[in-house]
N, C-alpha and C positions, 0 to 999 in steps of 0.2 A: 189699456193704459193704466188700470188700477188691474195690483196681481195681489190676490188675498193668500196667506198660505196659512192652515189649520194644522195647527197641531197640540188636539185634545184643548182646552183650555186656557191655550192661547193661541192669539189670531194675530197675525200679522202682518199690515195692510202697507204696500209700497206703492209710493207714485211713480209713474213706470212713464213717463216723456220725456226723459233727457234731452233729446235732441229740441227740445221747446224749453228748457230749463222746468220741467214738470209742472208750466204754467197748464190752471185747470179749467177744463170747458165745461159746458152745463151737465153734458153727459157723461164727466168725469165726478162731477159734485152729486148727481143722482145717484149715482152707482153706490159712490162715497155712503150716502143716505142710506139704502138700501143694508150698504154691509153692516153699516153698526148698529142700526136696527135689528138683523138678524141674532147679532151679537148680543143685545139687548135680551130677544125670545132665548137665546140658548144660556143666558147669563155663565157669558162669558169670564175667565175670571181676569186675564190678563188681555188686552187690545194696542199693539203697537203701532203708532202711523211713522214711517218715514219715507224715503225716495232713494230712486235708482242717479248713480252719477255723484256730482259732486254738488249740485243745488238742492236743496227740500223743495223749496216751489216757488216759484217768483210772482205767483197770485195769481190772478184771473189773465185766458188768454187775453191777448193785446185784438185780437178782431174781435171776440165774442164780447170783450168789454166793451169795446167800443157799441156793439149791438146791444147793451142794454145788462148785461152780465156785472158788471161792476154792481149793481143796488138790485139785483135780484135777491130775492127773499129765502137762497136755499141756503147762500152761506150760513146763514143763524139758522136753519132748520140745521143742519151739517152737524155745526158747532153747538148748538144746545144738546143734541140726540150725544156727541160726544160726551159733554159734561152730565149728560141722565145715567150712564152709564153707571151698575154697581161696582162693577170689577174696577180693576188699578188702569188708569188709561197712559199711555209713555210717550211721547213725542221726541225719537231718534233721529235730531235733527244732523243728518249728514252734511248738510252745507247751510247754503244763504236762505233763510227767512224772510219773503218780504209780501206785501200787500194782504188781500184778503185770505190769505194762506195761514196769517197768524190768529186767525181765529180759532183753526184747529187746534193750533200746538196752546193759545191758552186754553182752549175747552181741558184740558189735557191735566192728571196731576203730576205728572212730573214732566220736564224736561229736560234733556241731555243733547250735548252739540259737541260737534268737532271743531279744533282750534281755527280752521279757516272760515266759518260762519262767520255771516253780518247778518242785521238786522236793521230791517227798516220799513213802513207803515206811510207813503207819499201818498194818502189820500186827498188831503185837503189842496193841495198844490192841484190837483185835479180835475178839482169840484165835487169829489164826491165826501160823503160822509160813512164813518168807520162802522163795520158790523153793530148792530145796538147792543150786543152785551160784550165788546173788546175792551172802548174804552173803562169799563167798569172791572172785567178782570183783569186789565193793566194793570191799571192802580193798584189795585189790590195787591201785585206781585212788588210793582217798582214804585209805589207811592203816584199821589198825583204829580209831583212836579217832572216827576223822570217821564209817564207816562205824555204829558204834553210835552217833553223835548223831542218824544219820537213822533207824537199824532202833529203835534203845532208846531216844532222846531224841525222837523223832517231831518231828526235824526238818524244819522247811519251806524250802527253801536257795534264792538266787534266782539266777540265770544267772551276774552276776559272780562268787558265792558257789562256783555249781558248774566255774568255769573256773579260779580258783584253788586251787580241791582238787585237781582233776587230774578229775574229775569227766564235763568237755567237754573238747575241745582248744582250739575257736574256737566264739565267741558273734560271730555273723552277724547284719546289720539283716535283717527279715522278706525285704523288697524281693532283698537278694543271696545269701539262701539257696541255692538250687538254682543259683546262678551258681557259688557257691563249694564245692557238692558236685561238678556239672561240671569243674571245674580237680581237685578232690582226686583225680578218679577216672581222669583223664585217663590218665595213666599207667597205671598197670592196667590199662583196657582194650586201650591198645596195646601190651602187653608179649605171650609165647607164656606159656601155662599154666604149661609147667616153672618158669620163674624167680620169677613171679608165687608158685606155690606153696610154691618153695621160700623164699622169703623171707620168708614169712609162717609159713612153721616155725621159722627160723632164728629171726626175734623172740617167738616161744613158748617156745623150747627154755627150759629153766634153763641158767645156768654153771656151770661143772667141770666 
């Protein structure tokens, strides 16, 4: 249900359960773990996550959540291992965005969607509370008030919605997705590790 495909220096990682809307089980989040850790050892330069179908992932499955999956501890192993990464990381979102699925795509520096993408983040209506470092790279992206309209106002936002928060970067038609992740990554992959890494600390660092 995860289908990794390598090619030299970039890797590109698809959630593969359409027929579940690519909601993810524990032993899709392990795997998850696993690969970009590998990634990690192979320092990778380029790592793309998206999904088969027309959903990116509608969050934790609905039984396994129910089991205890909603506040297990791997989503933020998941999402941190994503944002440790040196290489450029892309989140190709083909569709709908929602639950603990957007931890990935923030762990992520860039992301890209397609114009029928929504997003939304119903945790609190649930009872559960958001990955520990979500709501802090919300913010970060769409400010705190945007970030509480989607965590506390259980906002549903649509692609132009999430490109002018700051949200996405570029809303792609379906058709030139993966054309215009290709161009984003281009460079990345043909740069050497050093500068690649180092520039991607450089736009981390805080000023002063």
């Amino acid at each position: 249900m995860i289908a990794l495909e390598q090619d030299g220096a970039r890797w590109t990682v698809t959630l593969n359960r359409p027929d579940k809307a690519n909601s993810l089980t524990k032993a899709m989040l392990r795997e998850l773990e696993v690969i970009v850790a590998e990634a990690d050892r192979a320092e990778v330069a380029a790592l793309i996550l998206t999904g088969t179908g027309t959903v990116f992932s509608a969050g934790a499955d609905l039984d396994e959540a129910r089991a205890g999956l909603a506040t297990d501890g791997i989503w933020e192993r998941v999402s941190g291992r994503i944002a440790g990464l040196k290489g450029m990381t892309v989140a190709a979102l083909n569709g709908t965005l929602a639950g603990g699925a957007f931890g990935m795509a923030l762990a992520c520096d860039i992301r890209l969607a397609v114009p029928e993408a929504k997003f939304f983040y119903p945790v609190m209506k649930l009872g559960f509370l958001p990955q520990p470092s979500d709501p802090g790279r919300l913010a970060a992206l769409v400010g705190p008030a945007r970030a509480k309209l989607i965590l506390m106002g259980g906002a549903k936002i649509t692609a132009d919605e999430a490109l002018a928060f700051g949200l996405v970067e570029r809303v792609v038609p379906r058709d030139d997705l993966m054309g215009a992740v290709d161009a984003l990554v281009a460079d990345a992959v043909a740069a050497q590790p050093g500068p690649r890494a180092a520039i991607k600390a450089m736009c981390a660092a805080p000023l002063g």
